[in-house]
KOLLUM-395437 format. One record per residue (C-alpha): x, y negated, z negated; chain; residue number from 1. Coordinates in nm, 3 decimals. Layout:
N
((X; Y; Z); A; NUM)
...
***
This chain:
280
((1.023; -7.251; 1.513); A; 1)
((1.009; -7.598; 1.677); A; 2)
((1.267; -7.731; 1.910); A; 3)
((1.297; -8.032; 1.610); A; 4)
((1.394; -7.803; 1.391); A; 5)
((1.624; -7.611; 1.576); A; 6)
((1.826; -7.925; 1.691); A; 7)
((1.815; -8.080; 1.315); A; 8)
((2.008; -7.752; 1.206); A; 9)
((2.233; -7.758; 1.528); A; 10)
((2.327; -8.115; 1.402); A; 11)
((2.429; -8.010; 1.126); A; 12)
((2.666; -7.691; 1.221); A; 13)
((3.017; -7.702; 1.250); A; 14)
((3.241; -7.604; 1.537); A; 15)
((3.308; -7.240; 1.461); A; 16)
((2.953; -7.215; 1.432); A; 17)
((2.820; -7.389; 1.707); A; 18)
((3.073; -7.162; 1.887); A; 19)
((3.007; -6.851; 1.759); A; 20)
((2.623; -6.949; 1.883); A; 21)
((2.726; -7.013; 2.199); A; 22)
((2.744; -6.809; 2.553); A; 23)
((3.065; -6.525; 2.497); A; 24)
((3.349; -6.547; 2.700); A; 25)
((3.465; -6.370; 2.987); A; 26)
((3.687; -6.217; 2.739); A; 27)
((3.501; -6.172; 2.451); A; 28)
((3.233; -5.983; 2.687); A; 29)
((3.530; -5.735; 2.776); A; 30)
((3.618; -5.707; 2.360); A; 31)
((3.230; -5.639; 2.305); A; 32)
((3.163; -5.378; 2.578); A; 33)
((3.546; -5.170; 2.456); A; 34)
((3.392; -5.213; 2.105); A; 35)
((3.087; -5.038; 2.184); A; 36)
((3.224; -4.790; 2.399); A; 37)
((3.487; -4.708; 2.097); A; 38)
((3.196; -4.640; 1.878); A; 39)
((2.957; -4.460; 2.115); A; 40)
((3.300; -4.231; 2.162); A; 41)
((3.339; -4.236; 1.812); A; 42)
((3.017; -4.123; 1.750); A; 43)
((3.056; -3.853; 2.035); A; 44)
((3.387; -3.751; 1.870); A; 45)
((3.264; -3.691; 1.527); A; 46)
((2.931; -3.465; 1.645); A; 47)
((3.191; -3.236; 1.879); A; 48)
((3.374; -3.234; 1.554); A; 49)
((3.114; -3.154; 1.319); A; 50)
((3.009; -2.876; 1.584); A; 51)
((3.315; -2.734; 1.581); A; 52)
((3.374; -2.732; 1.248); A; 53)
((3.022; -2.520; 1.198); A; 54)
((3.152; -2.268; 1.499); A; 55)
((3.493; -2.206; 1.301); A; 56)
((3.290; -2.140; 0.975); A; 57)
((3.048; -1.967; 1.127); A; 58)
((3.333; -1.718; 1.344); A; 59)
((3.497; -1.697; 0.954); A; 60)
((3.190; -1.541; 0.800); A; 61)
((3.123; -1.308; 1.046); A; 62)
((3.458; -1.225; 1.042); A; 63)
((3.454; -1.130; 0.677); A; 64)
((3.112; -0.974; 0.722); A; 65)
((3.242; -0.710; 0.994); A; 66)
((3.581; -0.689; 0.775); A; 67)
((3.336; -0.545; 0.508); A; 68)
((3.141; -0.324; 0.692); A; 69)
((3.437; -0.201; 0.842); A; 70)
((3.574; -0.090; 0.522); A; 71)
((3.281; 0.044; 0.366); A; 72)
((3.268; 0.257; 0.704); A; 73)
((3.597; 0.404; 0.627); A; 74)
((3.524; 0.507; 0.307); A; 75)
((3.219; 0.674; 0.380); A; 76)
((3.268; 1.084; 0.519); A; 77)
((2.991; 1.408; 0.579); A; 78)
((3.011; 1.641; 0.356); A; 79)
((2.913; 1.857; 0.580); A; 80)
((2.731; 1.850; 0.941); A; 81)
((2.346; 1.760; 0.911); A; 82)
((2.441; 1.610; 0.583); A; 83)
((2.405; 1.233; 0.530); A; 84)
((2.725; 1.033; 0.506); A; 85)
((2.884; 1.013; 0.138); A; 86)
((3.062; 0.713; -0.082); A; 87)
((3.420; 0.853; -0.152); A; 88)
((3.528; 0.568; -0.374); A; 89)
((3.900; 0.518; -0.525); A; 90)
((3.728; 0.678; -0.873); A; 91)
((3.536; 0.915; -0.723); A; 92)
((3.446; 1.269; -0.914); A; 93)
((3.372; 1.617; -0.800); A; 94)
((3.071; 1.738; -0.915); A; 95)
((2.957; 2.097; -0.813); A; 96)
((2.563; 2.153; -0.825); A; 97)
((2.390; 2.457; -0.814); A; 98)
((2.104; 2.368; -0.627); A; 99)
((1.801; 2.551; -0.476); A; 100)
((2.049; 2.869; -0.537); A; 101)
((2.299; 2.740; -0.328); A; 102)
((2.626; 2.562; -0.491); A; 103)
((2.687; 2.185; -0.395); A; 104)
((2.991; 2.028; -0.357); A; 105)
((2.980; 1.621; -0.339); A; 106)
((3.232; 1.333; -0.441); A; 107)
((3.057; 1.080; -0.611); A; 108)
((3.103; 0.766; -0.837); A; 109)
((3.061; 0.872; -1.241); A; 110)
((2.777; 0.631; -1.255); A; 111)
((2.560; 0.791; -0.943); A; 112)
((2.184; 0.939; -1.049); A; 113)
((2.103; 1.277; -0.968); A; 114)
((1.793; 1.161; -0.780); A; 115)
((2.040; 0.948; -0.556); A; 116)
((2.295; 1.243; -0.537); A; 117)
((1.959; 1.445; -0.377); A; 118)
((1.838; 1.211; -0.181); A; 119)
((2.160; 1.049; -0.045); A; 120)
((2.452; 1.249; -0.063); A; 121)
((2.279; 1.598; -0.018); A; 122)
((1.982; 1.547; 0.227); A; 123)
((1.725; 1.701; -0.003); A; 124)
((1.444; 1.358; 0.008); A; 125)
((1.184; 1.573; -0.108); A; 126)
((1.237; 1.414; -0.467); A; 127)
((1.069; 1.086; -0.463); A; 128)
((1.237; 0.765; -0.630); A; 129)
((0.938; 0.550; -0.791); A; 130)
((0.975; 0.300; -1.029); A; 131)
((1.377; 0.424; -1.084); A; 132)
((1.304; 0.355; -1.468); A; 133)
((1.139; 0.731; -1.563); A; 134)
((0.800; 0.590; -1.631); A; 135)
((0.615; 0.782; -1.357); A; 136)
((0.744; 1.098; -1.323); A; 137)
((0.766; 1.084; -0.928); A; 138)
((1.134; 1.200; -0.962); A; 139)
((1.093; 1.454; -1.166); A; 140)
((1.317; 1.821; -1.097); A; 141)
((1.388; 2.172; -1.291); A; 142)
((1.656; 2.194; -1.457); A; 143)
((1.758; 2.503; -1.601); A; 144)
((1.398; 2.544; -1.560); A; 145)
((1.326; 2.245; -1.798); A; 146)
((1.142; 1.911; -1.597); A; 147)
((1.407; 1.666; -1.595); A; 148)
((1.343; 1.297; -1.466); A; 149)
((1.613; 1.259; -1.182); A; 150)
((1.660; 0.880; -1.214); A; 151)
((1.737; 0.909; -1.571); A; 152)
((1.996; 1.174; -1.551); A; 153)
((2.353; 1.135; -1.405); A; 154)
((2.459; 1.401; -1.114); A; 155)
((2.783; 1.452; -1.339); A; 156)
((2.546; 1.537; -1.636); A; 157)
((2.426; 1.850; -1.420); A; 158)
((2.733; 1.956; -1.310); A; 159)
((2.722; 2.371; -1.280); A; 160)
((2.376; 2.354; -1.394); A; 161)
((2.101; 2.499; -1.194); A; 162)
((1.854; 2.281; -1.015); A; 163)
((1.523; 2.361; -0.848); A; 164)
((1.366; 2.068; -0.646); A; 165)
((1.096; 2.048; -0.435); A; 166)
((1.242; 2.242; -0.139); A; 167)
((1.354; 2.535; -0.349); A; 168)
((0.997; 2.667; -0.496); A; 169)
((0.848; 2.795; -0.210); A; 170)
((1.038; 3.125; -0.079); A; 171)
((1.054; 3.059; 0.300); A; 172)
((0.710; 3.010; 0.475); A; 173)
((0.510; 3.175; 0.119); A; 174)
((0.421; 2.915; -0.071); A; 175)
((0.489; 2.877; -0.468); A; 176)
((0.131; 2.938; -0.625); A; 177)
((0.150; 2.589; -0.770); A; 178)
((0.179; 2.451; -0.404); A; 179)
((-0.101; 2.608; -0.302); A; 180)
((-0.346; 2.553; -0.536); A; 181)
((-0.292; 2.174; -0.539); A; 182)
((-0.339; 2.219; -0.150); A; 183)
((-0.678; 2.426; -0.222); A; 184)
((-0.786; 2.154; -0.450); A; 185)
((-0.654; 1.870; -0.309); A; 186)
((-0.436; 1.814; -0.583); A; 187)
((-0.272; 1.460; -0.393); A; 188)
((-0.363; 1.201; -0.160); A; 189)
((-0.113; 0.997; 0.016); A; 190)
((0.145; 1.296; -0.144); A; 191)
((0.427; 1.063; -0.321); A; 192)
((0.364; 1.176; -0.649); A; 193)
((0.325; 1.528; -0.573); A; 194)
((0.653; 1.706; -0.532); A; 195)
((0.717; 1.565; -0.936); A; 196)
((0.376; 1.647; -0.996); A; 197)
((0.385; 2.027; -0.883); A; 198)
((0.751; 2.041; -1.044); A; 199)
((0.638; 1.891; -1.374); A; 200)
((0.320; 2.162; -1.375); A; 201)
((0.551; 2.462; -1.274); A; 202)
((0.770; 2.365; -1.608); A; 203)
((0.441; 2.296; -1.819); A; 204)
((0.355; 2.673; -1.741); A; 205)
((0.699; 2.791; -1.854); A; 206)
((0.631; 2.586; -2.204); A; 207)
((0.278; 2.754; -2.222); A; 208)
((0.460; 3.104; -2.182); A; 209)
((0.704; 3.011; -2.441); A; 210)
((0.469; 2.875; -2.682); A; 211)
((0.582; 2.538; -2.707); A; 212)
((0.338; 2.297; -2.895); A; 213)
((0.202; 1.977; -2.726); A; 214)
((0.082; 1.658; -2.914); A; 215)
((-0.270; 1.829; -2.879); A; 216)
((-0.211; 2.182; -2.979); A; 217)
((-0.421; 2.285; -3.250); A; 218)
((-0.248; 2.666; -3.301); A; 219)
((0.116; 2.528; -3.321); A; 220)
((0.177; 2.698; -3.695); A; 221)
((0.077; 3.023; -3.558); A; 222)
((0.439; 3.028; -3.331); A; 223)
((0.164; 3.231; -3.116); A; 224)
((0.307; 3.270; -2.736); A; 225)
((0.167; 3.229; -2.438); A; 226)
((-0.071; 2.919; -2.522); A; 227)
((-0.424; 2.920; -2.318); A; 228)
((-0.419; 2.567; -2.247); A; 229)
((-0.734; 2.357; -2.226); A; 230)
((-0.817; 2.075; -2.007); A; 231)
((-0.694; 1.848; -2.263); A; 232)
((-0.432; 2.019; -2.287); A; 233)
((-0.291; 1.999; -1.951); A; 234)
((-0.368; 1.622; -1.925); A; 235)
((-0.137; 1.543; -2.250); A; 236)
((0.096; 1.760; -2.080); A; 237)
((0.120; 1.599; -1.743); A; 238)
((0.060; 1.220; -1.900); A; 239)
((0.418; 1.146; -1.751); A; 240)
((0.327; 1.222; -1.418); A; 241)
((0.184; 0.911; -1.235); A; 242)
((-0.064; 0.927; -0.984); A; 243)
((-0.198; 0.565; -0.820); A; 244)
((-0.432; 0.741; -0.626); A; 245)
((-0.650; 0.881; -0.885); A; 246)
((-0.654; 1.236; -0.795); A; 247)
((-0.579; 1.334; -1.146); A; 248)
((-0.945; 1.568; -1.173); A; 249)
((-0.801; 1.829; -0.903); A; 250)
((-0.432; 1.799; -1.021); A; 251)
((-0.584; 1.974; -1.348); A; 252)
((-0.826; 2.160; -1.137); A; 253)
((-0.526; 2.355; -0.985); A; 254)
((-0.276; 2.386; -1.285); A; 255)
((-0.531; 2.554; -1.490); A; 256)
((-0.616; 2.783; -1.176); A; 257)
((-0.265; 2.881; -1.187); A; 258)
((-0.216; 2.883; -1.552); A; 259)
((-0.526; 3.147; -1.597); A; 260)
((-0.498; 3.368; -1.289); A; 261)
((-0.857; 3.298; -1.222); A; 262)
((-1.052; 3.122; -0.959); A; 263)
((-1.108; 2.722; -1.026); A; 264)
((-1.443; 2.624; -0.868); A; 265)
((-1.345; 2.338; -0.620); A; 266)
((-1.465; 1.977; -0.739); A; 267)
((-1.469; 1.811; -0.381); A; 268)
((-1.640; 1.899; -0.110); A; 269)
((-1.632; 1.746; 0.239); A; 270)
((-1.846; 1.465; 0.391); A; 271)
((-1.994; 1.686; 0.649); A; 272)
((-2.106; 1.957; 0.421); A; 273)
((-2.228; 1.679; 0.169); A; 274)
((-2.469; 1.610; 0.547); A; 275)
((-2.600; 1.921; 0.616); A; 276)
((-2.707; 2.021; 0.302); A; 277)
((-2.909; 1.685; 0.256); A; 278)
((-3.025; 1.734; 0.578); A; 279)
((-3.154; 2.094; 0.514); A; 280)
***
């Protein structure tokens, strides 16, 4: 702006204004500087504040989270040593399972799976949970000899009833003949599947023995027993068993070696052998 224009303006301000426009006081330079030190303290006084305030609801939280785990602590106890810890809630039930041969004992919620009651409250994780919504058969146990899927049945449900998992087929180091022919043919790959897959094919023989007709069997009307099933047979059977890794071929490779008594030629070979006789 032009010094003509600033005094034309000037001329025509009043006091107060020409005042307020002019140098401060020695007074009004003390007013100004308190002023500024009021808000910078202000300022100061509101972020300690804020801090603070974040610290106490911070320390609250905490305090309610350890409150909680402290008290779900104390209502957890071992059923027995080498046993994992067990929920005792206020409505807790016995339920006595026969399991393996051996009897069971475990305080549980009404509302608690078998396959948890196995996994969590007895030790026995050989029972695998999959999908948790018995669609792939991963969970699947005997009992009273029939395949039942674990996740789908309620450990009250089984109370006094006997149970075979995983762990019980095998009679110490000798191996159930179902076990080992899915090792001979290499009945599994990463192995998830396989303890409901070996349980669900040691109850499809039992059916077989018994006679018991499959959407597939042909000889139903007969009542014969004993059915010789056929490859197709076995697969219908078995269709609730899920395997992602494909290994479905020697899955039915060992059942039927089992279910006839006879040898089962393998269907794999190794990569080596597959080398040398190229090479020969």
């Amino acid at each position: 702006m032009s010094e003509d224009y600033l005094e034309a303006q000037e001329a025509h301000m009043s006091e107060d204004e020409t005042e307020l426009l002019s140098e401060p006081t020695p007074e009004q330079t003390d007013l100004l500087k308190h002023l500024s030190d009021f808000g910078e303290s202000r300022r100061h006084f509101l972020g300690q504040a804020s801090a603070a305030g974040l610290g106490i609801l911070a320390a609250q939280l905490l305090a309610e989270q350890e409150a909680k785990a402290a008290s779900n602590l104390s209502n957890y106890t071992s059923a027995e040593p080498g046993v994992n810890a067990v929920a005792a809630p206020a409505d807790a039930m016995t339920v006595k399972l026969k399991i393996n041969g051996a009897e069971q004992s475990v305080s549980i919620e009404p509302r608690v799976t078998l396959l948890d009651a196995l996994r969590e409250r007895i030790g026995l994780t050989g029972t695998k949970k999959g999908c948790d919504h018995g669609q792939c058969g991963a969970c699947t146990v005997l009992v009273n000899g029939r395949r039942t899927l674990s996740c789908l049945t309620l450990a009250a449900m089984s109370d006094g009833q006997e149970i075979t998992t995983i762990e019980g087929l095998a009679k110490g180091e000798e191996l159930h003949p179902m076990q080992a022919a899915f090792i001979k043919h290499d009945g599994f790959q990463c192995g998830y599947c396989t303890p409901g897959q070996i349980c669900s094919a040691v109850a499809l023989l039992t059916e077989a023995k018994n006679g018991e007709a499959s959407y597939v069997t042909t000889n139903f009307r007969t009542g014969a027993k004993s059915l010789q099933l056929s490859d197709e047979e076995i697969k219908e059977r078995m269709s609730g068993n899920i395997c992602r890794c494909g290994a479905y071929p020697n899955i039915v490779a060992a059942i039927r070696e089992v279910h006839t008594g006879r040898d089962v030629a393998q269907n794999w070979s190794f990569a080596e052998k597959e080398l040398t006789d190229e090479t020969v």
